[in-house]
N, C-alpha and C positions, 0 to 999 in steps of 0.2 A: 533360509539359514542365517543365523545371526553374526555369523565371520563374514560369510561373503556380501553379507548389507553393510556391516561395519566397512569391509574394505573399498566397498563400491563407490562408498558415501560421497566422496569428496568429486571424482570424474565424473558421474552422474550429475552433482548438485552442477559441475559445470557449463556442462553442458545443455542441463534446464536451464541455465540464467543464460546462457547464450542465446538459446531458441526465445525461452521468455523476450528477452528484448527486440531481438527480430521482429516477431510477432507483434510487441507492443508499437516498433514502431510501423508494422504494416495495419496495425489497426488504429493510429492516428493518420494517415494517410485516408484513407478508407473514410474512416469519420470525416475528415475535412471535406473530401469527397460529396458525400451524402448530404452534410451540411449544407456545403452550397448548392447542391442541387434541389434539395426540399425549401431552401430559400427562394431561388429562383420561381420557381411550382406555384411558390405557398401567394409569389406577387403577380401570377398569372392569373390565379385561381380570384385572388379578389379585382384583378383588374377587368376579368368577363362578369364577374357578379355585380362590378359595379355599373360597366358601360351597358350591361343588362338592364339595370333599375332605369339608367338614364333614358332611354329607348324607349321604356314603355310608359317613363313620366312627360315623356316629350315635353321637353320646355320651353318655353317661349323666346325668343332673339334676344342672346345677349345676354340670358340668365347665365349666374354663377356655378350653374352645377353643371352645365354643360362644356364649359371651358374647364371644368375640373379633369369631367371624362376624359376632355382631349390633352388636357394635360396629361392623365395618368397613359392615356395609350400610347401618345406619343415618348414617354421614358419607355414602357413596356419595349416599344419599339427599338428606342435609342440605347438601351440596356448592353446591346449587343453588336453594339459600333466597337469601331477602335480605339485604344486609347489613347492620350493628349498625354502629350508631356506635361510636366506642372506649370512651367511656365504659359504653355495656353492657356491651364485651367485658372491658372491667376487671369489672367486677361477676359476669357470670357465669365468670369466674376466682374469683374471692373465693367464690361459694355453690359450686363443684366442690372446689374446697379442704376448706370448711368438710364436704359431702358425704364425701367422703374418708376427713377424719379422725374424722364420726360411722360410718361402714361400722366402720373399726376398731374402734371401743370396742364397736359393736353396742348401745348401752343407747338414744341418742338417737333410734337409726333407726327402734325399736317403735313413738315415741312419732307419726312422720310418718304423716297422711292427708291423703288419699287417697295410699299409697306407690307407686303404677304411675303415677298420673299426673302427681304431683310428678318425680317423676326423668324422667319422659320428656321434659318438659316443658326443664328441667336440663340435659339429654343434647342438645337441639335445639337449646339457646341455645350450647352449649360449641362443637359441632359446626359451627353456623354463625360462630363467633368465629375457629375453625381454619380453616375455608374461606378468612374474610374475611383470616386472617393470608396464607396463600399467596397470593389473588389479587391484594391492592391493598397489596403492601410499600411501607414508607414509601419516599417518593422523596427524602430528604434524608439523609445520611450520619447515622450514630448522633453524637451527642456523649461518648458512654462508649470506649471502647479495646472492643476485639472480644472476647468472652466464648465460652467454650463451654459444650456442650449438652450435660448427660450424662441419659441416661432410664436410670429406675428401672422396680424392678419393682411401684410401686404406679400407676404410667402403665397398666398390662398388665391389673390386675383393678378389676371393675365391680361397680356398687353394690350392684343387688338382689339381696335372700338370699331372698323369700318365691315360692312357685311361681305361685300370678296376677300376680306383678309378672313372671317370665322368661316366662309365656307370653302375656302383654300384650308386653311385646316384641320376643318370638318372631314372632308374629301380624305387630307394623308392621316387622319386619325382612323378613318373605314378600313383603310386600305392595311393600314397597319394591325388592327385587327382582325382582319380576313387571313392575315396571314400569321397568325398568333398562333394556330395550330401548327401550323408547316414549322413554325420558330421553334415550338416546343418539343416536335418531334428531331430535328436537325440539334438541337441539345444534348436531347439523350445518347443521340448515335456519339456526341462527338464526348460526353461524358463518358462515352466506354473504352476512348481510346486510349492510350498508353502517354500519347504528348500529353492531357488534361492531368493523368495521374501524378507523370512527373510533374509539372506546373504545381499542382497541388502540395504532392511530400517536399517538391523547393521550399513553396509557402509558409509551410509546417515546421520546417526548421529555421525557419524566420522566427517565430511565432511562439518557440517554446516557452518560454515565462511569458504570467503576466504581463501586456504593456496597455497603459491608459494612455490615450493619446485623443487628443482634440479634434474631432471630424465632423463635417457636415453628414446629414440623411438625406433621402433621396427626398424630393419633390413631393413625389406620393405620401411620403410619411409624413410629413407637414400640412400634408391635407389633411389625411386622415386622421391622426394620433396627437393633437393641442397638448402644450406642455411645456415645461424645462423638462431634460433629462439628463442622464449621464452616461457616456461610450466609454468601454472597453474595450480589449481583444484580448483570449485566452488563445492559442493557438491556429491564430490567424480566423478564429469568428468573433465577428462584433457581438456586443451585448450592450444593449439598450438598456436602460433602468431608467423610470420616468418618477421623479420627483415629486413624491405629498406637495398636495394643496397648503398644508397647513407648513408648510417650510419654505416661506418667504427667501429666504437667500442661501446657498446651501454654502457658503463659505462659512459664515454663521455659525453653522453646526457644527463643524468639525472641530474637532477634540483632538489633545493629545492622548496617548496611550496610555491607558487607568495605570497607576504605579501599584495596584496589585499582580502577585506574581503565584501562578500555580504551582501546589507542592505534592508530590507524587506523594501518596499515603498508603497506597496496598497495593502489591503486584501477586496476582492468583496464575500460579503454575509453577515448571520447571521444566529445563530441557534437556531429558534425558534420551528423547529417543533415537539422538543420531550422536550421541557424544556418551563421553566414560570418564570414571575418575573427579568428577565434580561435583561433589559433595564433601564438607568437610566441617568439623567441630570447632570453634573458634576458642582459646581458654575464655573469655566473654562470653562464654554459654551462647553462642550464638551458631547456628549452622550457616556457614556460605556455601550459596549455588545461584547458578546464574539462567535468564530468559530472555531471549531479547537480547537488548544492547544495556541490560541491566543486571546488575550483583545485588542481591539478595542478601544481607544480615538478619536472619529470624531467630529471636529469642521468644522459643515455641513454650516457657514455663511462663513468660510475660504479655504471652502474645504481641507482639511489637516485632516489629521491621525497621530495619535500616537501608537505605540505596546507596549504591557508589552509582555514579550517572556518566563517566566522565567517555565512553564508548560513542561512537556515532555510528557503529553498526553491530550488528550479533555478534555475543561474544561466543567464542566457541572451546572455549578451553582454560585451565587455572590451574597456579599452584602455592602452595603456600610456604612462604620462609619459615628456616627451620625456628626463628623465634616467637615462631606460631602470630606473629603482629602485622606482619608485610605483605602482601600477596601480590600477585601476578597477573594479568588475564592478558589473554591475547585475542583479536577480532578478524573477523574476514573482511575483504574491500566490499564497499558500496557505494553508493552514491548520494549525493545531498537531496533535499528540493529543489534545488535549483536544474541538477541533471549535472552538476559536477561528482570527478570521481573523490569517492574516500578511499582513502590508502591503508592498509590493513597496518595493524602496529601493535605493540603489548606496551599495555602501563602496568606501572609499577607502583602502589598507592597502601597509603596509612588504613588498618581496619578500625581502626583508636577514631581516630580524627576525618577521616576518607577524605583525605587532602592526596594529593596525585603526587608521587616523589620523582618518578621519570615516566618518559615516554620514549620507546624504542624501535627504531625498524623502519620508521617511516621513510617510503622509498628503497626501502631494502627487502621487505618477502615481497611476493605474488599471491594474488587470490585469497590468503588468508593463515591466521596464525594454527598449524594444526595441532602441537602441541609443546610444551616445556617446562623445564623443571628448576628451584634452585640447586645451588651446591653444597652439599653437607658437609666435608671435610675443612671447609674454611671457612664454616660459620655463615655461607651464603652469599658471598659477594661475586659469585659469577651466575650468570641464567645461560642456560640451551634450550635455544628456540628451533623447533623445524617449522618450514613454513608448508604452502600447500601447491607450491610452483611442480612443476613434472619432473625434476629432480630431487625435488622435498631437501631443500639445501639446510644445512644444521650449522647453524652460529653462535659463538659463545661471547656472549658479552660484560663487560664487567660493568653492569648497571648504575652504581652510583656516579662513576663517569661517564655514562652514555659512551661509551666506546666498544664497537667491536673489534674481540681480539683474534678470531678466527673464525674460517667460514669452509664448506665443503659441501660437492655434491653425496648427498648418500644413495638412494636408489631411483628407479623412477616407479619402481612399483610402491603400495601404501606405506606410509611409515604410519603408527599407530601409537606409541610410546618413545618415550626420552627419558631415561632419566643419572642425573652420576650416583656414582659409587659414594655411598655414605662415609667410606674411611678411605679410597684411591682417590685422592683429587684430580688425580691426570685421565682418569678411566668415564668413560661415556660411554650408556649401552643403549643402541635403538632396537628398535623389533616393528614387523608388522609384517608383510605378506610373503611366504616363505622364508622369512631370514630372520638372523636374530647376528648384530655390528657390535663389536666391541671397538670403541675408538680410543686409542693414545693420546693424549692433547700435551702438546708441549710447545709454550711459546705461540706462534700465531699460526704453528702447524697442526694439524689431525692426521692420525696414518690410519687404516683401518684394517679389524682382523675378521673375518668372516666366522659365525659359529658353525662348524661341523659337528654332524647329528649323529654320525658315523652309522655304527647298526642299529640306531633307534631308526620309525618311521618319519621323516619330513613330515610335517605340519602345512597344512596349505596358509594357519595363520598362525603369529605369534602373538597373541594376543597383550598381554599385559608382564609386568618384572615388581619384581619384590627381592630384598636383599634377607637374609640369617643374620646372626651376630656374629660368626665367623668370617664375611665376607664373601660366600659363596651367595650366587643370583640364580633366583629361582625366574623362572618362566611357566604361563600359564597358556595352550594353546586350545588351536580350534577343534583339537580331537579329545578335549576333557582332561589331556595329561599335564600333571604338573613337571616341570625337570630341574635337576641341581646343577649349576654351572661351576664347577671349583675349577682354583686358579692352579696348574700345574707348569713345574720349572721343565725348558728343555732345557738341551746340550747349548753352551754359547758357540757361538759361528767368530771366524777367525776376526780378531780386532774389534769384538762387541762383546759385552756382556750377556749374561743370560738371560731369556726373555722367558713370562710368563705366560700359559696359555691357558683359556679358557675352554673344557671339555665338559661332558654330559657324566657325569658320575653317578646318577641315581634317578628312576624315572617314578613317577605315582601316576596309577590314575586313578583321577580326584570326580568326573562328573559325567554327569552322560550330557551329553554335547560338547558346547565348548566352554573354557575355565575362562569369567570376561573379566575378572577384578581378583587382586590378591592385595591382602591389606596386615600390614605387621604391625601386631601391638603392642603396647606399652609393655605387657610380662613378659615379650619374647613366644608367643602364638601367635597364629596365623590363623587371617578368615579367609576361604576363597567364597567366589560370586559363582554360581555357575549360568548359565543364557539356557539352554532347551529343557535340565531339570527344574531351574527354578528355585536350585537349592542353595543356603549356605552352610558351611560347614568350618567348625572349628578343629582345629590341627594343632598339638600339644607341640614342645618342642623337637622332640624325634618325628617329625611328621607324621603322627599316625592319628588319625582321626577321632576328634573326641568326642563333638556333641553336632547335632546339624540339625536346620529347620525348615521349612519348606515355604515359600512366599507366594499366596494364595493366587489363582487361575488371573482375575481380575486385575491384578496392580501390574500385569504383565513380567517381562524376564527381569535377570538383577544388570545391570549395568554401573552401577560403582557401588562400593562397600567402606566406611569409614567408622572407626571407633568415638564411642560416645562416652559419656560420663555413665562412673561404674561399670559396673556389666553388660551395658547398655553398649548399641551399634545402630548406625544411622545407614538405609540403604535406598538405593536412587533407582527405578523402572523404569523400562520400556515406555511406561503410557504414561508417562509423565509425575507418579508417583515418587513422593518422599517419606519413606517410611522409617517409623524408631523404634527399634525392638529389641527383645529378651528371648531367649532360646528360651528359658520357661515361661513367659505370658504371651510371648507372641505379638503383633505386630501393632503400633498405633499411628494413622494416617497423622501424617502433620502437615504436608503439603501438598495440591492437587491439582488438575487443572486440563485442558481437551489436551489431544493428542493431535490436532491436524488443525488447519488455518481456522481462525475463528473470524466467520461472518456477523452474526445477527447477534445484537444487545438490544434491551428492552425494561425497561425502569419500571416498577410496581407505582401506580398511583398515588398511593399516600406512605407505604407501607415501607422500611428499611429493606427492599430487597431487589434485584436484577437479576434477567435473564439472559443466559446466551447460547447460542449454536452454533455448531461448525461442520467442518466438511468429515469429523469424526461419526458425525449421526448422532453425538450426544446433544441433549438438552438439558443447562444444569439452571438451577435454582440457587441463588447467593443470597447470605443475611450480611449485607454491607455493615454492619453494626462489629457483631462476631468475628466477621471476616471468613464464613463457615459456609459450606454446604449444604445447603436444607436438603432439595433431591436431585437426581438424576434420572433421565428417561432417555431408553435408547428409540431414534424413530426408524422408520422405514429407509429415507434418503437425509442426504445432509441437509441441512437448517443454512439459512440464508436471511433471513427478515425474521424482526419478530414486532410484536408493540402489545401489552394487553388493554381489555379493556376497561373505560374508567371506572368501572365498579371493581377492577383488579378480581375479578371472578373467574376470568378465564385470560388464556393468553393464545395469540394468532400466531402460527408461525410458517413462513413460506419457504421454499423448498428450492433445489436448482432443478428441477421435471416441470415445475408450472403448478404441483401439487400444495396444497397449504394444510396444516391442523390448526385444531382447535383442541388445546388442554382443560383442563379443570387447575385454576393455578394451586391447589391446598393438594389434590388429591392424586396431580399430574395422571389424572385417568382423561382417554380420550372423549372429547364431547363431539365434535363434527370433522369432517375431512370433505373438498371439494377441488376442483380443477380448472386453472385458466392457463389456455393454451399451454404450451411444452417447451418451454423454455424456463429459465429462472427467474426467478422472483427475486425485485430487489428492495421492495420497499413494501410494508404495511402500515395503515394507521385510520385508526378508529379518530373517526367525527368527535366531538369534545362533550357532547349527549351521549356517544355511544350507540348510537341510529344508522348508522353508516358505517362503512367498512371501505378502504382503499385501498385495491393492489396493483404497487407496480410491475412491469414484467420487464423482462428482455425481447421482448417481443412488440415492445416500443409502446402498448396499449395499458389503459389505468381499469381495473375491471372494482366496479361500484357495486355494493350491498346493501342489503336492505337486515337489520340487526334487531332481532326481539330478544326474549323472553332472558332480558340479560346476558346477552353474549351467546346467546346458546341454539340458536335457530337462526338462518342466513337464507336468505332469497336474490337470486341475481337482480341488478338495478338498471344497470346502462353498461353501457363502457364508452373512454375518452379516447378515440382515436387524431392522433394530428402529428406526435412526436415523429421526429425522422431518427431516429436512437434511443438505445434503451434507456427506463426511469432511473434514476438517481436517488432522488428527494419530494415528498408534497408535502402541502401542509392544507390544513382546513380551518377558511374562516368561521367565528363564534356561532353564524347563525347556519350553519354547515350550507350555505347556497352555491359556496366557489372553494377552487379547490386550485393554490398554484403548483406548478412542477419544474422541476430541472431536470436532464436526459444527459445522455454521456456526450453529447454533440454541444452542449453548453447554453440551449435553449430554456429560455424561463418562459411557460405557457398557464393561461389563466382560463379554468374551466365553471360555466354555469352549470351546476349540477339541476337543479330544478328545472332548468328549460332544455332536459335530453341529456347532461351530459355533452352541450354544446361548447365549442372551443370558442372563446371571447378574440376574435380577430382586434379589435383596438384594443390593444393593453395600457395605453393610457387611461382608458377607462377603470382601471382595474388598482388607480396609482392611491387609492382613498383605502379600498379595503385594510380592516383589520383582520391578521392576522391568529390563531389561537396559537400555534408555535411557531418558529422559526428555523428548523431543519434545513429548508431550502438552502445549500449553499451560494447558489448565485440570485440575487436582486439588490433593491434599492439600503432596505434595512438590514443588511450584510455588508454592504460594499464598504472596505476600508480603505 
């Protein structure tokens, strides 16, 4: 029913954004979690593949690859020691140093006993300082500018020269891998516990912004992975990015920020489906309606748009001064990038110039502006705002002073409308679930008179108010009736004057459902909107029905009704439709756009055109040129991913089941449909030949294709298992042999497609490849 979704709107939305966040942050938690445990895993796994190799190369006394081994077993080892304060780890910096530079000389190192259990000792402390660097990075931004890391090759060789000090070590590097199973099994028990969890979500709210900060790698990575590179941390996981060969000094490079600036030039949609009343005619032949945290001026004879931007969250409501030049918008709270809150507020701004004239509230509503209106009797200088707090408090402000002059709670059930009396300056009437408030405003006071319905039926809602030119207020409710409110005189009470009261004098009913918009026009007619007919209907001025039209299955119910130029009327739908119509020609779309969150975009090859999907199931087709809709295709499940192929012949689109299509892009007729795993799909993308096919999943795996007869025939290839979180971003180098990715865990992995579909464990090696695009948000040639 479309009253009780209008009224639900707002305690619903609340309580989604409450769990939303929850959730969000039990699923960073969770990730950090994972994170580090698929790290830990990932440097087990190469530390038996490697102490493997060494075993069976058996090296001769002394050789370098064997003190490697035991170098890496014994961190494996020391991984899971305690941690040092910083101050020891400064110190045993300072004696590994010192160690170092007496190995060199070799004259000092004679002089050390006991020499096996000095360095062991040495080796334990350095070892747990590297651990303690990866797992607990400071949580405060560096105060230095960002440095890089280059390893030498005196990181690579290790102290002892004498054969009881390599087989004293030899000995605790076995022993320490014999018990490499038991360590890793004793992990996971203690990753399930509830102290590790907490330790972690601490971590994580350490961690929430970006901080670059300067830290050593472990030992093992120094062996293995030669380089400069550069460390991050996004919420407490490092990220590695190792530095092009061809970029000698990376201070070098860096630039200031390009003094171009991006200019918003087309917004496709409107947001009609949980809001009413926003839509309106500009005398600039311009229609305003809003999306987003964006105001819309479309001048649909010029095709051209205007933006007001000045919102930093949804805006959810508008109205326009009576000089038809000024307008209003009000926004709900949210929050920044950063994770700060935004406070909900109404501006008040030029449609001429879209210069911001005030800003109001800030600090004063809750949760969001739900709606207000200006003041007609004074030419406009006062606003009523309700906001969206659980008393829906109603404030009157005199805007060009930013001053509030009054405030009061009105119900805690919905308020739905606000609006003053076009000739009572003193009179404010709200409406919305059961009730319809006449308020008295005098001074910094409100008193309030309740409407009685007497022997008509209560209305479960009041949907919307419209005034006659008599002064009598019309109401529009959920059972289709329209009602006449006229002002009657009682008896004065002793020491007061007589007081006017509003009563029910005349009831219509105007729709079958409920009446969601009434709109008074310029001649003194009335349009109403009705929600379950789907009808409009014009009304002469004795209110009796003149002409009506019906707004076809598709563009959905009416949701706000505004007059246009001539005979002309502008109407706002359920499914996000802006329509302009004539009761004799009937209806012309002028603005369109999904109906529910939009995932997947997908840019045509050569051609002016984009695709996108969302959780409505639609898949639309845009001539970015036009700013028009070529087609529409409804699919089976909602669209997630899309990318076409570079012959722009066809287009991929992945799904949240794990299912993907394949379109024909001219003909939007199905060509292929196939399935990986059951989960969603977050990412597609065609090889840069169009031979290949990449799908990400939620399911942490990249599933590879083998792509003929022009996009049109598909054969499974591999698939890239290693991620510990679902895909995010890949991208594929020119000669389609490698393919990197990013995961929601913040991991950047580099895959050989030619040799299986194998995960590239040194990504240093991976620090040369070119790239054919750059999507990946996290690596080298990204990092700002």
């Amino acid at each position: 029913d479309d009253s009780i979704s209008a009224a639900s709107t707002s305690d619903v939305q609340d309580r989604l954004s409450a769990l939303e966040l929850r959730v969000q942050q039990q699923e960073d938690e969770i990730t950090v979690l994972k994170a580090a445990l698929a790290d830990v895993l990932r440097r087990l796994a190469i530390s038996e593949d490697h102490v493997a190799s060494v075993r069976k190369s058996a090296p001769s006394k002394g050789q370098p690859s064997l003190r490697e081994a035991i170098s890496m077993s014994c961190i494996t080892n020391g991984s899971t020691g305690s941690r040092k304060t910083s101050h020891s780890s400064s110190v045993s910096v300072a004696r590994k140093e010192t160690l170092s530079s007496a190995a060199k000389s070799g004259t000092e190192k004679k002089k050390e006993k006991p020499p096996g259990q000095k360095e062991k000792k040495e080796d334990s402390h350095s070892n747990d300082q590297s651990a303690q660097t990866q797992a607990s990075p400071s949580p405060q931004p560096s105060s230095q500018t960002l440095q890089t890391h280059r390893q030498t090759p005196e990181s690579k060789s290790s102290a002892p020269a004498k054969s009881i000090k390599k087989s004293l070590t030899v000995e605790k590097a076995h022993s320490a891998w014999e018990s490499s199973d038991d360590s890793r099994n004793k992990l996971m028990r203690v990753a399930s516990t509830s102290k590790l969890i907490s330790k972690v979500a601490k971590n994580a709210d350490k961690h929430k912004d970006v901080i670059v900060n300067q830290a050593k790698m472990s030992t093992r990575e120094k062996n293995s992975q030669e380089g400069e590179y550069i460390k991050m941390f996004m919420r407490g996981r490092p990220i590695t990015m190792f530095i092009p060969s061809d970029v000698e000094n990376y201070d070098d490079i860096r630039t200031e920020l390009p003094p171009e600036k991006l200019k918003l030039e087309w917004v496709y949609g409107y947001r009609g489906r949980d809001c009413r009343a926003n839509v309106y005619l500009l005398p600039t032949g311009e229609i305003v309606y809003f999306i987003a945290s964006v105001v819309v001026l479309f001048n649909y004879e010029e095709r051209t748009q205007r933006h007001y931007l000045g919102h930093t969250d949804c805006v959810k409501c508008l109205a326009v001064h009576p000089d038809k030049i000024r307008i209003a918008t009000g926004q709900l709270a949210g929050v920044d990038k950063d994770g700060r809150p935004l406070q909900p507020h109404v501006r008040v701004w030029d449609s001429v110039s879209l210069a911001t004239l005030q800003v109001l509230g800030l600090g004063t509503f809750e949760r969001g502006v739900g709606c207000l209106d200006f003041s007609k009797a004074d030419s406009g200088t006062h606003l009523c705002v309700i906001d969206d707090s659980n008393e829906h408090m109603l404030t009157v402000w005199d805007w060009q002073r930013k001053s509030k002059i009054a405030e009061i709670k009105t119900t805690n059930e919905v308020v739905l409308a606000v609006e003053f009396h076009p000739t009572d300056a003193n009179t404010i009437i709200t409406c919305g679930k059961s009730h319809i408030f006449f308020w008295t405003w005098s001074g910094n006071s409100l008193s309030r008179k309740q409407g009685i319905f007497g022997k008509y039926e209560k209305p479960k809602f009041v949907q919307c108010l419209a005034f006659l030119g008599n002064g009598d207020v019309l109401t529009g409710d959920s059972g289709g009736i329209i009602l006449i409110w006229g002002k009657t005189t009682v008896e004065a009470t002793p020491g007061k004057g007589a007081k006017g009261v509003y009563q029910i004098s005349r009831q219509i009913k105007a729709h079958d459902g409920s009446v969601f918009t009434l709109c008074q026009m310029r001649n003194g007619m009335l349009l109403t909107g009705g929600g379950k007919d789907r009808k409009i209907i014009l009304w002469d001025h004795d209110l009796n029905p003149e002409r009506e039209i019906e707004v076809p299955d598709q563009y959905g119910t009416i949701r706000a009704v505004a007059e246009g130029k001539a005979d002309q009327f502008l109407v706002g739908t359920s499914r996000n439709f802006v329509l302009r119509g004539t009761f004799n020609d009937g209806f012309v779309v002028e603005v369109q756009g999904h109906t529910d969150e939009l995932w997947g975009l997908a840019s045509h090859p050569f051609k002016d055109l984009f695709l996108t999907c969302a959780q409505d199931r639609q898949v639309c087709m845009w001539n970015s040129v036009d700013h028009t809709l070529e087609w529409t295709r409804l699919l089976d499940e909602p669209g997630h991913c899309a990318d076409f192929h570079p012959s722009g012949a066809v287009v991929a689109i992945g799904t949240h089941s794990g299912r993907w299509f394949v379109l024909d892009a001219e003909t939007r007729d199905l060509v292929s449909i196939h399935t990986d795993g059951n989960e969603q799909l977050s990412v597609m993308r065609y090889s840069v030949d169009g031979t290949l096919l990449a799908v990400g999943s939620h399911d942490n795996f990249i599933y590879l294709y083998v792509v003929t007869e022009n996009g049109r025939k598909y054969s499974r290839y591999g698939k890239c298992t290693g991620h510990s979180s679902y895909i995010t971003h890949l991208d594929w180098s020119p000669d389609n042999k490698y393919i990197m990715s990013n995961s929601g865990d913040y991991e950047i992995l580099y895959w050989d497609i030619p040799s299986g579909c194998k995960l590239i464990r040194n990504r240093s090696d991976c620090k040369d490849i070119d790239w054919t695009t750059y999507t990946c948000v996290l690596g080298f040639q990204v990092f700002g």
